[in-house]
N, C-alpha and C positions, 0 to 999 in steps of 0.2 A: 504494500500500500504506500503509497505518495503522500505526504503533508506538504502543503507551503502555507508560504506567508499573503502571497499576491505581490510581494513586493520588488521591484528591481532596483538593479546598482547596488551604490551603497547603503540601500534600506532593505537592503534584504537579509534578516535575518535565521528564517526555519525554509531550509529546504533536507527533506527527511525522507530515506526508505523505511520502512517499519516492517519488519517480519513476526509474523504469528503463526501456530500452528493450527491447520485445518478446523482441528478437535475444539479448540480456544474461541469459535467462534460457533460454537452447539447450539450457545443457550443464548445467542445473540450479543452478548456480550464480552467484548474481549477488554480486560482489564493490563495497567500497564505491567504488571507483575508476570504476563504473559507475550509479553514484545521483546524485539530487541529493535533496536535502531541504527542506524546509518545517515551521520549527516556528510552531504554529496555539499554542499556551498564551497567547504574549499576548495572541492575537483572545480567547481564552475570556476574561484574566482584565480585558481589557476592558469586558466585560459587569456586571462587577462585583455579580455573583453567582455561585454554588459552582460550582468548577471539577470538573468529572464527572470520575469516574474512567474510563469508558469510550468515548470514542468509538471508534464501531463500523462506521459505513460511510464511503464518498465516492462524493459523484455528480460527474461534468464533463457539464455540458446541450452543446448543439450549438454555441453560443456562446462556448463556455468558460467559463461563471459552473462554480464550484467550490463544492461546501457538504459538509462534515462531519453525519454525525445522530447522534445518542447515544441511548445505551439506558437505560432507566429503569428497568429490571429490575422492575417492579412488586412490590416486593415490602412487607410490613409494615416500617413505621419510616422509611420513604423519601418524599419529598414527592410523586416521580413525575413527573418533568417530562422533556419529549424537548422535544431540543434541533435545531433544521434550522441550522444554522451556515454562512451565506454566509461563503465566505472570499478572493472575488475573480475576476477572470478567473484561469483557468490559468496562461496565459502570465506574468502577474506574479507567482506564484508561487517560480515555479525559475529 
C-alpha cells in the first residue's frame, strides 16, 4: 500500500510503502503493530529533481525488483513527466 502526503518539493514530507500481511487485513482492520514501512522520499529526492506529489502505484516483478510510478496528471502548467521508480528488491525493503 502507498501513503503520501499530496505534497511536492520541498513540502513533501510522507511518501510511504507499507506492507501487511494478507491474514492482517480478515477483520478489516489492519493495525500499525501489523505493518512494516518503507519510506521511498529519499530515493525521490535522490534524483535531484521535483519531488511529485503523487505516487500512485507499486509493482513487485517475480524477482522482487520493486518500482513506485507516479502520475502526471496531464494537466496545463505541469511539465508532465511519469516517473517508473526502481526502489530495490523487496526483501530489502522491510
Amino acid at each position: 500500500m502507498l501513503e503520501r502526503d499530496n505534497l511536492t518539493g520541498d513540502f513533501a514530507k510522507l511518501k510511504t510503502l507499507v506492507k501487511f500481511e494478507r491474514d492482517a487485513a480478515a477483520d478489516a482492520i489492519i493495525t500499525s503493530a501489523e505493518t512494516s514501512v518503507f519510506h521511498f522520499l529519499r530515493t525521490l529526492k535522490a534524483t535531484n529533481g521535483w519531488i511529485t506529489d503523487k505516487p500512485e502505484g507499486v509493482a513487485v516483478t517475480f524477482d522482487g525488483r520493486t518500482f513506485v510510478v507516479t502520475d502526471n496528471d496531464g494537466v496545463e502548467d505541469w511539465a508532465g513527466e511519469t516517473w517508473f521508480l526502481p526502489l530495490g528488491r523487496y526483501w530489502h525493503l522491510f
